[in-house]
N, CA, C and O atoms as a MOPAC input file, in Angstrom:
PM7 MOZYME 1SCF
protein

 N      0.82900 1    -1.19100 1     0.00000 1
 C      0.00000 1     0.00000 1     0.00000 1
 C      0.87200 1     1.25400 1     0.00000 1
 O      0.59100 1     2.17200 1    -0.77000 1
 N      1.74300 1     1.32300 1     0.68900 1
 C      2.91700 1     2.76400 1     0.72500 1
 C      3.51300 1     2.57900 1    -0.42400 1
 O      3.53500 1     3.59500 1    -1.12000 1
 N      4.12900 1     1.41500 1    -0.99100 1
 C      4.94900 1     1.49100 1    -2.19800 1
 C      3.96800 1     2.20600 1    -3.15200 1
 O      4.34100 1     3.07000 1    -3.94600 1
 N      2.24600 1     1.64600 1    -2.97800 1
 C      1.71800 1     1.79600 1    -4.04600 1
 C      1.42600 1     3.46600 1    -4.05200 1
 O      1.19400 1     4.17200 1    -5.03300 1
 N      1.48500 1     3.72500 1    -3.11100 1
 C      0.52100 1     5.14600 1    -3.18300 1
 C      1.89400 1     6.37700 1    -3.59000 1
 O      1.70500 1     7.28700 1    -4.39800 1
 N      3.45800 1     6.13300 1    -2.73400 1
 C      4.38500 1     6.81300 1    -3.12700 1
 C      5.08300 1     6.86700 1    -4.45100 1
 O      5.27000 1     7.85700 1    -5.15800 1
 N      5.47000 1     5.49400 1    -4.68000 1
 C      6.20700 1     5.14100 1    -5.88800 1
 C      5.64900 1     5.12400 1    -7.18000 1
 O      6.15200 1     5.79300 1    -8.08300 1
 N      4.60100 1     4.38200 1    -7.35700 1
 C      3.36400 1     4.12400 1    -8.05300 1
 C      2.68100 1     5.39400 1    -8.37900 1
 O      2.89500 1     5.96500 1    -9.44800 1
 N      2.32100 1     5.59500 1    -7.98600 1
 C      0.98800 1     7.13600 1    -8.04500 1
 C      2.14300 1     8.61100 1    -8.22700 1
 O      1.74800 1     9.77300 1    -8.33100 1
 N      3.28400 1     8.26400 1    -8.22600 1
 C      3.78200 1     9.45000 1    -8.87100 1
 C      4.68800 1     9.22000 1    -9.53200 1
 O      5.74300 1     8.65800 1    -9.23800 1
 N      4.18200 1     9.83100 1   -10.91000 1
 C      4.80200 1     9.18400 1   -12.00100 1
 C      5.80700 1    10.10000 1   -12.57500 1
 O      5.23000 1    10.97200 1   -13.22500 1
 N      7.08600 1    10.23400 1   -12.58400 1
 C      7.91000 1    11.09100 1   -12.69900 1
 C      7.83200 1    12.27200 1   -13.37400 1
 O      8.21300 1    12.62900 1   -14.48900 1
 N      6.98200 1    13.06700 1   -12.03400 1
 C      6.30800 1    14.75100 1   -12.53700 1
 C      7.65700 1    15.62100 1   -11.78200 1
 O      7.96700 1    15.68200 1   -10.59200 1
 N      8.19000 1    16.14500 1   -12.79400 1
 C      9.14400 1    16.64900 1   -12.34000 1
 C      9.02200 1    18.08100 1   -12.41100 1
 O     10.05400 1    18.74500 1   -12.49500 1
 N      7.56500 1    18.81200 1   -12.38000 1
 C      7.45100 1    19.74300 1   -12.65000 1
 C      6.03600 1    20.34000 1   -11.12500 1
 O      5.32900 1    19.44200 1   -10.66700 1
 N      5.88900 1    21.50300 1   -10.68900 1
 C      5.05500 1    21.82800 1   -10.03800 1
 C      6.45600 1    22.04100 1    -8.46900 1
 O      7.66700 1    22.24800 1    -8.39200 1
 N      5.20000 1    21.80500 1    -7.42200 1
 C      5.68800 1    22.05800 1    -5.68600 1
 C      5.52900 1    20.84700 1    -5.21600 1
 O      4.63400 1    20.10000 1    -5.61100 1
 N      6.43000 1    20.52500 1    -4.28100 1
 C      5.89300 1    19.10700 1    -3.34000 1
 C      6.13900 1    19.77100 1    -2.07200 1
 O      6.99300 1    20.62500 1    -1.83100 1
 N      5.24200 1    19.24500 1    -1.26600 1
 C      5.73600 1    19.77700 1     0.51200 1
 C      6.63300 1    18.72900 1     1.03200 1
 O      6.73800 1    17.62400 1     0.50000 1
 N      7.23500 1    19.07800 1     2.01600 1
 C      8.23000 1    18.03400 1     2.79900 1
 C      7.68200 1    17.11900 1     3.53100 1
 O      8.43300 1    16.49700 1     4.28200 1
 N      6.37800 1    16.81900 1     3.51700 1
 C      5.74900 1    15.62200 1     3.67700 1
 C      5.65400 1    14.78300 1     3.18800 1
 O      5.77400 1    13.65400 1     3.66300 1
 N      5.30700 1    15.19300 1     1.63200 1
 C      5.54400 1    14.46700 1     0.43300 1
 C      6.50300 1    13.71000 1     0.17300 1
 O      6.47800 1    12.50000 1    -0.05300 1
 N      7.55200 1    14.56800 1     0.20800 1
 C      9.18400 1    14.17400 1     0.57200 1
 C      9.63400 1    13.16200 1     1.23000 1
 O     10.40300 1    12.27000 1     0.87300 1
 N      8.97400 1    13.39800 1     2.47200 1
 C      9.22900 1    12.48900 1     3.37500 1
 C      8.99000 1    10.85300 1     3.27600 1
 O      9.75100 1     9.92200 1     3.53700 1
 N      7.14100 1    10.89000 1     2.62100 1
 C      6.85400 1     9.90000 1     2.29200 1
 C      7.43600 1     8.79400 1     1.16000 1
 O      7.53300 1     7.56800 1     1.19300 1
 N      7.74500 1     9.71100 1     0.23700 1
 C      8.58900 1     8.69400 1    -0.84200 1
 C      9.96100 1     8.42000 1    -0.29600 1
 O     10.62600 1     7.46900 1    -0.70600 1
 N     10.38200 1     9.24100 1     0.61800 1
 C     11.72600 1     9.02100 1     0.56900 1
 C     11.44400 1     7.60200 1     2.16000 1
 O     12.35300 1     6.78300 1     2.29800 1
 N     10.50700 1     7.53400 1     2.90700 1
 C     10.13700 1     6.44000 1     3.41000 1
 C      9.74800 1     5.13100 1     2.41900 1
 O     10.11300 1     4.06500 1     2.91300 1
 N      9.36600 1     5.06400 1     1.67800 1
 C      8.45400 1     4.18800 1     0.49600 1
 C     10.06300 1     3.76500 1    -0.20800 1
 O     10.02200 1     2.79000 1    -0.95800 1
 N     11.29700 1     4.35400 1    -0.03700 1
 C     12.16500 1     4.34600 1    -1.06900 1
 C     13.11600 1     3.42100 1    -0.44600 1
 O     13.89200 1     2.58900 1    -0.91500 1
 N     12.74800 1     3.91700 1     1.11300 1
 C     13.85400 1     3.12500 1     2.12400 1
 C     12.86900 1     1.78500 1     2.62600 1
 O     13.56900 1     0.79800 1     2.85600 1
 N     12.06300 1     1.65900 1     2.74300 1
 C     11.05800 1    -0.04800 1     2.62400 1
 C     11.61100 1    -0.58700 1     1.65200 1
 O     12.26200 1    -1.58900 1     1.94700 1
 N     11.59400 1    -0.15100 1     0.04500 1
 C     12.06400 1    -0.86800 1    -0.70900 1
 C     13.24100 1    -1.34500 1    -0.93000 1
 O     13.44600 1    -2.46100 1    -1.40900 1
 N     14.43200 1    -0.23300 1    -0.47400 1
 C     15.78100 1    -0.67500 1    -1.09300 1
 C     16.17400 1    -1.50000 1     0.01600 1
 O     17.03000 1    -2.34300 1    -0.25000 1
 N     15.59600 1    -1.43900 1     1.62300 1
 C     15.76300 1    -2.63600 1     2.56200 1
 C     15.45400 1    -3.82500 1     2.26500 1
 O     16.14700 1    -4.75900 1     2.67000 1
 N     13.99300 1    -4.08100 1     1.25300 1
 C     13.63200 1    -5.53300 1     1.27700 1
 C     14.46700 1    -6.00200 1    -0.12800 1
 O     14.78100 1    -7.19000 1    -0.19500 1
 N     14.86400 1    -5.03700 1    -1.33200 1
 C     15.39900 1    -5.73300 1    -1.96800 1
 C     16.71100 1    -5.48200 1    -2.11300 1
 O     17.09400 1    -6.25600 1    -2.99100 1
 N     17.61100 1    -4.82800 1    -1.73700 1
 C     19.17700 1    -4.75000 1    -1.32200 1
 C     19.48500 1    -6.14900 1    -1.14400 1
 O     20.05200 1    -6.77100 1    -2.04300 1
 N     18.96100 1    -7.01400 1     0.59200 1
 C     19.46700 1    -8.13000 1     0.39900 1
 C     19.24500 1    -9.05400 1    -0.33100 1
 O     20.10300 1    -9.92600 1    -0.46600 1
 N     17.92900 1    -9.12700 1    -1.06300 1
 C     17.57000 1    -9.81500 1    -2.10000 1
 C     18.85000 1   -10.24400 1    -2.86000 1
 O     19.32800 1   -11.37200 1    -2.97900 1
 N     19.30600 1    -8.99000 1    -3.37000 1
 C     20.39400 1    -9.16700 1    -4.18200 1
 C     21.76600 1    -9.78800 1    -4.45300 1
 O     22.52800 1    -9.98600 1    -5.40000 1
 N     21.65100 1   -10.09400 1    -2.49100 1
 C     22.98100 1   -10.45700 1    -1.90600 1
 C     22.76100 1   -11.88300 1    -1.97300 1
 O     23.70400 1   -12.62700 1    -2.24700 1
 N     21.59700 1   -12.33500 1    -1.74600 1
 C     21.06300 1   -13.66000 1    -1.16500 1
 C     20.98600 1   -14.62400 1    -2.63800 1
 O     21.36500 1   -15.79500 1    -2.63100 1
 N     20.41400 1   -13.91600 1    -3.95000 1
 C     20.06100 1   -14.59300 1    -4.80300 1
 C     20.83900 1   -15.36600 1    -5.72700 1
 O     21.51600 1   -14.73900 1    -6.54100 1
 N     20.86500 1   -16.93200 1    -5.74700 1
 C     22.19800 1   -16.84900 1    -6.84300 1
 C     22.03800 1   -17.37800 1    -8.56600 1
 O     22.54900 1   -18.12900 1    -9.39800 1
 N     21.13500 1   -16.55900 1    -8.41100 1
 C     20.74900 1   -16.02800 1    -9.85100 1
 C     21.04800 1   -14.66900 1   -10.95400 1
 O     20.27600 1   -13.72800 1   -10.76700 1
 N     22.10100 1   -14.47300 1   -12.09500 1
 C     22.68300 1   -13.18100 1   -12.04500 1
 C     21.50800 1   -12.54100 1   -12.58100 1
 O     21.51000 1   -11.31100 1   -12.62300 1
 N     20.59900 1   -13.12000 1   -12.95800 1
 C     19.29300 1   -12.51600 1   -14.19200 1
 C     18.26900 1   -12.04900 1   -13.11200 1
 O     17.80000 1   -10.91900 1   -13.24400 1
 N     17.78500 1   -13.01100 1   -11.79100 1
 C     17.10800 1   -12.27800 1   -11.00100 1
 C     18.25800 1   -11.26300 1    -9.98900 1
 O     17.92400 1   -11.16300 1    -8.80900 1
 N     18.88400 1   -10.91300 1   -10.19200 1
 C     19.92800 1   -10.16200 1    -9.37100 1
 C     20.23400 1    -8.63300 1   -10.27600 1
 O     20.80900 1    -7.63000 1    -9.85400 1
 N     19.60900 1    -8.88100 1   -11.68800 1
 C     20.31500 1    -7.63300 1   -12.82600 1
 C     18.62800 1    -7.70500 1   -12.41000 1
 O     18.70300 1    -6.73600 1   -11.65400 1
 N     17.36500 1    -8.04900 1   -12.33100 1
 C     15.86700 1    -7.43100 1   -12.44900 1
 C     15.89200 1    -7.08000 1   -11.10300 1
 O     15.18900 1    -6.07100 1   -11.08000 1
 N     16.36200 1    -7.34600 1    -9.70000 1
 C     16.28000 1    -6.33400 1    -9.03700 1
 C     16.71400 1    -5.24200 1    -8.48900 1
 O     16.17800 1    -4.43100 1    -7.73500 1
 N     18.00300 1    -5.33100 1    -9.06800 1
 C     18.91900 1    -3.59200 1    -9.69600 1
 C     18.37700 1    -2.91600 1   -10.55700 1
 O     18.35900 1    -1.68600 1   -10.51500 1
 N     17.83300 1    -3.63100 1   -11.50100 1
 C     16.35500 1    -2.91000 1   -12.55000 1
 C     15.68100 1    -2.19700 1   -11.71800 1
 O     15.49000 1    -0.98400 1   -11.79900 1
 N     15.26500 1    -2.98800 1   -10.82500 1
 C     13.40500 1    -2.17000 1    -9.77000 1
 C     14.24900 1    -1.15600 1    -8.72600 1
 O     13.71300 1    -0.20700 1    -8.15300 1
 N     15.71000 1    -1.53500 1    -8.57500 1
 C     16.11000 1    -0.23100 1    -7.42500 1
 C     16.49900 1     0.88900 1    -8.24700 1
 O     16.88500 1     1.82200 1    -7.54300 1
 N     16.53200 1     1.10500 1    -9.34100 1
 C     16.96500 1     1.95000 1   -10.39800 1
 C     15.54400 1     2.75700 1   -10.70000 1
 O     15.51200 1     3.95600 1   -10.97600 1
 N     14.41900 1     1.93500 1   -10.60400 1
 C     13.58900 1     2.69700 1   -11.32400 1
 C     12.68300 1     3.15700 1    -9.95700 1
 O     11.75200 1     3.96000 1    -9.90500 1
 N     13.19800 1     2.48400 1    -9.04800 1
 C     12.59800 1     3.57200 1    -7.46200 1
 C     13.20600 1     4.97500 1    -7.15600 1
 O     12.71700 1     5.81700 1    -6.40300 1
 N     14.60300 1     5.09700 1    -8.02600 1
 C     15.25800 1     6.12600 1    -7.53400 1
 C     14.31600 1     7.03500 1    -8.18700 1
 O     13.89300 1     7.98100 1    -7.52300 1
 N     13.84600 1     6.84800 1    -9.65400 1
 C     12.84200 1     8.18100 1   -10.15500 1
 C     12.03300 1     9.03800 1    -9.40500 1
 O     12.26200 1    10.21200 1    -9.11500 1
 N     11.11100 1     8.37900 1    -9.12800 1
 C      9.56800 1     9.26600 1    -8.17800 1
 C     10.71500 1    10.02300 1    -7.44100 1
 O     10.68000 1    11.22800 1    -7.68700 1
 N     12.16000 1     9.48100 1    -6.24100 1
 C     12.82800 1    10.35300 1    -5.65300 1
 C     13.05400 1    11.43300 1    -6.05100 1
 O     12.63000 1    12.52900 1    -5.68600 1
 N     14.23200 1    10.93700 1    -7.37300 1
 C     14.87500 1    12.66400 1    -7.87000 1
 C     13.48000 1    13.22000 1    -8.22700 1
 O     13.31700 1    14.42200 1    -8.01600 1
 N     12.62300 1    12.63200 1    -8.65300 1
 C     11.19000 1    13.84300 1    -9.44200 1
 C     10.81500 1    14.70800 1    -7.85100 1
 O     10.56400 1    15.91200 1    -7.80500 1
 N     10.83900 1    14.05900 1    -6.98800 1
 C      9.79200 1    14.78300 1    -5.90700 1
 C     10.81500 1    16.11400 1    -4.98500 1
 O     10.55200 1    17.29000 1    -4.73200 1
 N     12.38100 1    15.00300 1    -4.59000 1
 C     13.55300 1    16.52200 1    -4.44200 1
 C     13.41500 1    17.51200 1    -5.30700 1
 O     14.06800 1    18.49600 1    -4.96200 1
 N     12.61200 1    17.69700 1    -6.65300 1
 C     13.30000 1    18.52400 1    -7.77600 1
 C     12.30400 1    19.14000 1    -7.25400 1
 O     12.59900 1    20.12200 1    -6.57200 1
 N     10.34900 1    18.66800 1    -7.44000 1
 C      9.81500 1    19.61500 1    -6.98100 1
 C      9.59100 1    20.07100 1    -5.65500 1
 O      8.59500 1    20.71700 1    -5.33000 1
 N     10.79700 1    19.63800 1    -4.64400 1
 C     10.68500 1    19.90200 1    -3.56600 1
 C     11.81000 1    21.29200 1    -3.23000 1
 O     11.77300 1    22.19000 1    -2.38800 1
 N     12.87700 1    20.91500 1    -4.44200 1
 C     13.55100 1    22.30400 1    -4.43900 1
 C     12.78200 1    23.72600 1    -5.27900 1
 O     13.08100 1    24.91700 1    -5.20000 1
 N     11.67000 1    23.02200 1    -6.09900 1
 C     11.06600 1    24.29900 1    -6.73500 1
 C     10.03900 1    24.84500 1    -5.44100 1
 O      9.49900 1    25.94900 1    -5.49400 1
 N      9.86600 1    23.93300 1    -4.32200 1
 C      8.97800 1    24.81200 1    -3.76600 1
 C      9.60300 1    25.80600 1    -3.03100 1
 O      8.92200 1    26.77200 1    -2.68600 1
 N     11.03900 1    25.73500 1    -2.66000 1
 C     11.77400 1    26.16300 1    -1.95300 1
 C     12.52400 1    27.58100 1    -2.61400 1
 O     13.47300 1    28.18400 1    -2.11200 1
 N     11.69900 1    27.96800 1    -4.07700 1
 C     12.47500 1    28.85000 1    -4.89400 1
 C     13.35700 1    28.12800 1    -5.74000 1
 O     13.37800 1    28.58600 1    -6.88200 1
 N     13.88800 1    27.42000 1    -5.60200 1
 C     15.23000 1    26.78700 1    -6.52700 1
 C     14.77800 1    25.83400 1    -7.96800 1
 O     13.81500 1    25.18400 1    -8.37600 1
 N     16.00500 1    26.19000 1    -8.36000 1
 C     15.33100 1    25.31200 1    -9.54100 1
 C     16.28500 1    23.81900 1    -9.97000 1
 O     17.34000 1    23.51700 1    -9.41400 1
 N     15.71400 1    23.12900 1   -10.92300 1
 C     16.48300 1    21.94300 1   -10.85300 1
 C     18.09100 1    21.50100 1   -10.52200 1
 O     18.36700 1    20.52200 1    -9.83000 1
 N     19.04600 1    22.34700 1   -11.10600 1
 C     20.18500 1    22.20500 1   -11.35100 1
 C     20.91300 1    22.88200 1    -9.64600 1
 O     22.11000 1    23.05000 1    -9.41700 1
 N     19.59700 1    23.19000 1    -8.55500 1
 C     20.56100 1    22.90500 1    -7.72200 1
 C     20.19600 1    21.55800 1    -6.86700 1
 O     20.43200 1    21.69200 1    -5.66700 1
 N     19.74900 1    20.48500 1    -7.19000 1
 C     19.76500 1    19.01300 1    -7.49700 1
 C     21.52800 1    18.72700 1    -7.59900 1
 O     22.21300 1    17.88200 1    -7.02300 1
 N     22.02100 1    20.11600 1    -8.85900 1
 C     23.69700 1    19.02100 1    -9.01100 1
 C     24.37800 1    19.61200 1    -7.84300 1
 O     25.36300 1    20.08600 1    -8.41000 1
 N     24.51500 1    19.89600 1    -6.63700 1
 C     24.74800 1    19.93400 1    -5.38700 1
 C     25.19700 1    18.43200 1    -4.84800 1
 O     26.06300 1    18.32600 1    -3.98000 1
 N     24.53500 1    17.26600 1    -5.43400 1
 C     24.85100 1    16.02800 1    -4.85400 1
 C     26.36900 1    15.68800 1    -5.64300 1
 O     27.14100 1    14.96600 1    -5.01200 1
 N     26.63200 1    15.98800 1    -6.45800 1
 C     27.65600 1    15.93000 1    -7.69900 1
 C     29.52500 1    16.48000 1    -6.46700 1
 O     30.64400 1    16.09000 1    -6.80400 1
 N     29.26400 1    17.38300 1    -5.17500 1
 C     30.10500 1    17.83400 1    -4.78000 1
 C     30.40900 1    16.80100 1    -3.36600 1
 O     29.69900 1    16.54000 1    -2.39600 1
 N     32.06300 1    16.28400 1    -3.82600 1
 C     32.04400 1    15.48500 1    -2.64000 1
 C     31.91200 1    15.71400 1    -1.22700 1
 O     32.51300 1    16.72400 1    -0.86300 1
 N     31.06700 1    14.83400 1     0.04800 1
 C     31.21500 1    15.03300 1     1.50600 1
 C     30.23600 1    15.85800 1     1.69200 1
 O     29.45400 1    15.53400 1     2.58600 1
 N     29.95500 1    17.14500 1     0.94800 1
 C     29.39800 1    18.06600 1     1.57900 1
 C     28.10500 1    17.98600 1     0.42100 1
 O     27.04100 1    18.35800 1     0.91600 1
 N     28.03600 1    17.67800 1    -0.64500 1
 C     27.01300 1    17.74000 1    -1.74300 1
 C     25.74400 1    16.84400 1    -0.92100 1
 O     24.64700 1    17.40000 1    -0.86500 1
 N     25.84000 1    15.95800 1    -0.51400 1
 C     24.25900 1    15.41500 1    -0.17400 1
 C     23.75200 1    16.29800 1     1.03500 1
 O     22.56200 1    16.60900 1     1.07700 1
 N     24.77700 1    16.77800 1     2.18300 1
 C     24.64100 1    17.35400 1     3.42900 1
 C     23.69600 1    19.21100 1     2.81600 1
 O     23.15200 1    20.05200 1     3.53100 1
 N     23.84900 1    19.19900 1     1.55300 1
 C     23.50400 1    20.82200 1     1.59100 1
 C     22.22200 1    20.69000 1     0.63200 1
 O     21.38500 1    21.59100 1     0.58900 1
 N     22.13000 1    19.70100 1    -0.01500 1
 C     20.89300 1    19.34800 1    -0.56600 1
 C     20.13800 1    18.75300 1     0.67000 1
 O     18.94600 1    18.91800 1     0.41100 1
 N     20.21400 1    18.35400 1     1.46400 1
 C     19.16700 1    18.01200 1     2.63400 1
 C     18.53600 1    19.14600 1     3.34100 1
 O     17.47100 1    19.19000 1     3.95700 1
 N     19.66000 1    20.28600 1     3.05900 1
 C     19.38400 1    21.61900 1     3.97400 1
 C     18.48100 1    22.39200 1     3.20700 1
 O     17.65400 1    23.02000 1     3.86800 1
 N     18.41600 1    22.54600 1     1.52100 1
 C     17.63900 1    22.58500 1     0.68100 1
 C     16.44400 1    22.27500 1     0.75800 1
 O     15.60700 1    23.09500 1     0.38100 1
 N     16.07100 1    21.09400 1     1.23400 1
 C     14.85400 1    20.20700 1     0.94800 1
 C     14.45000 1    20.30000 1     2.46800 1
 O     13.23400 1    20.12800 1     2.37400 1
 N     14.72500 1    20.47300 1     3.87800 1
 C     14.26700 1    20.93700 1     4.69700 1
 C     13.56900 1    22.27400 1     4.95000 1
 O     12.64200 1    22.53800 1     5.71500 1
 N     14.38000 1    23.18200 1     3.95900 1
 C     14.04800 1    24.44900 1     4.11200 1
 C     12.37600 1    24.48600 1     4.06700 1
 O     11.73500 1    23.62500 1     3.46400 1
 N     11.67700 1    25.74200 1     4.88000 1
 C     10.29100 1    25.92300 1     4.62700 1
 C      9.99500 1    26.49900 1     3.25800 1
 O     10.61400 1    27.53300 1     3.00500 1
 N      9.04800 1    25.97400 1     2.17500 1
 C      8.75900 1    26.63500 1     1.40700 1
 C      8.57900 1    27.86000 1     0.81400 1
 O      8.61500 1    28.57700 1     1.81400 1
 N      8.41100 1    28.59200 1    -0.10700 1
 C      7.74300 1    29.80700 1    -0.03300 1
 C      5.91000 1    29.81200 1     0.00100 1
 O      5.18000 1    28.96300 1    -0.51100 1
 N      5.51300 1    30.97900 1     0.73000 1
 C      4.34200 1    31.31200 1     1.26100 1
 C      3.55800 1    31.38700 1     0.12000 1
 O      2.52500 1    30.71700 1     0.08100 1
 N      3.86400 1    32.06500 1    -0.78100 1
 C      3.24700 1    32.28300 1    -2.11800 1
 C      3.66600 1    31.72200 1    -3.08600 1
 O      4.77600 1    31.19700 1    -3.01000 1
 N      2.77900 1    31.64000 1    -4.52400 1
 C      3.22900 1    30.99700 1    -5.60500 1
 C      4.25700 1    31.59100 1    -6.40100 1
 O      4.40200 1    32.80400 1    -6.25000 1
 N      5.05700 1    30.96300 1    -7.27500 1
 C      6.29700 1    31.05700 1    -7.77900 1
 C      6.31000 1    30.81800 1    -8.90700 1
 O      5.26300 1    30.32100 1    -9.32200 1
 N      7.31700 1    31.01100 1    -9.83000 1
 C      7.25600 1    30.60400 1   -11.31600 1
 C      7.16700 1    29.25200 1   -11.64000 1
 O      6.91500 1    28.90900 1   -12.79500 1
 N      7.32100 1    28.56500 1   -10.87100 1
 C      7.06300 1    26.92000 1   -10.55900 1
 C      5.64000 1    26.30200 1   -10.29300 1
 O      5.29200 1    25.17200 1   -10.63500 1
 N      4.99800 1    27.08400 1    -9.73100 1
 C      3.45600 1    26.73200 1    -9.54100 1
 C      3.06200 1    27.45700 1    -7.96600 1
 O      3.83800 1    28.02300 1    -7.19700 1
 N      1.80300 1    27.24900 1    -7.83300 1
 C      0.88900 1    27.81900 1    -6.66900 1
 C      1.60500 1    26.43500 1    -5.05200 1
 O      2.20200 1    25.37400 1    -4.86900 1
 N      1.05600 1    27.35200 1    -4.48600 1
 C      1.29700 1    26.79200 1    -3.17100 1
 C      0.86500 1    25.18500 1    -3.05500 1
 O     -0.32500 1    24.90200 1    -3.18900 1
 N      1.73000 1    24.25900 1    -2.83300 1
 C      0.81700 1    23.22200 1    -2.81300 1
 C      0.27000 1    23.07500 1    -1.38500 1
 O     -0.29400 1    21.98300 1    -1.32200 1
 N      0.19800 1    23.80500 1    -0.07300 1
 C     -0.06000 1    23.79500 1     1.00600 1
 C     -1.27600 1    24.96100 1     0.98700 1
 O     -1.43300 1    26.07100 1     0.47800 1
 N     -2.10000 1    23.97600 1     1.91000 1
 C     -3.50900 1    24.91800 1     2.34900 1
 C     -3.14400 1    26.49000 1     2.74900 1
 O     -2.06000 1    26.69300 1     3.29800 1
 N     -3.86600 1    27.39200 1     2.53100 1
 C     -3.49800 1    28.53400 1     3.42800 1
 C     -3.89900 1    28.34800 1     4.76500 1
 O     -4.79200 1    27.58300 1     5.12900 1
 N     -3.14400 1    29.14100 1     5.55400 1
 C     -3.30400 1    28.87900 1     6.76000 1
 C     -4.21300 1    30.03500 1     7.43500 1
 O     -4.36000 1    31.12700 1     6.88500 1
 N     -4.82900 1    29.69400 1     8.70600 1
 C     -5.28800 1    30.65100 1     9.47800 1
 C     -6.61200 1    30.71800 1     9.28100 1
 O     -7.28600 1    31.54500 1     9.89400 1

């Protein structure tokens, strides 16, 4: 049901706002999966079922990068500071700080608020 609703149901929209809930959730849905099939991989001694489930951890990483990207557009930023992960030691540590950040309040050249107004 989580795989289905995170991974599944978002189909690499790499365009619009995501909130850090959103975020949160796939990036939970991402870590269920690469736990149950990581050891899969270790365990199996089959190289053909071992290359199809490096296939399925490859194609879980998508919905991820799609939802960081619109998780940095909600944040003001736009894709290419995604290549932040590209810088060693410190590249994943400043993209996390990115994707924590609170959104902006109002809509952006990226799209409308995806969060209720408040109050």
């Amino acid at each position: 049901m989580l795989l289905a609703r995170y991974l599944l149901a978002y189909k690499p929209d790499f365009t619009g706002r995501a909130t850090r809930s959103e975020l949160l959730g796939t990036l939970g849905a991402c870590a269920i999966a690469t736990a149950v099939l990581v050891p899969l991989v270790v365990i199996v001694k089959s190289l053909l079922l071992a290359m199809t489930i490096l296939t399925l951890l490859l194609l879980i990483a998508v919905p991820l990068v799609a939802v960081c990207i619109r998780r940095l557009h909600d944040t003001g930023r736009g894709w290419s500071a995604f290549g932040v992960v590209a810088i060693p030691y410190v590249g994943l540590l400043v993209l996390a700080v990115f994707l924590a950040l609170n959104g902006e309040k109002h809509d952006n050249v990226f799209g409308p608020n995806p969060r209720p107004p408040s109050g």
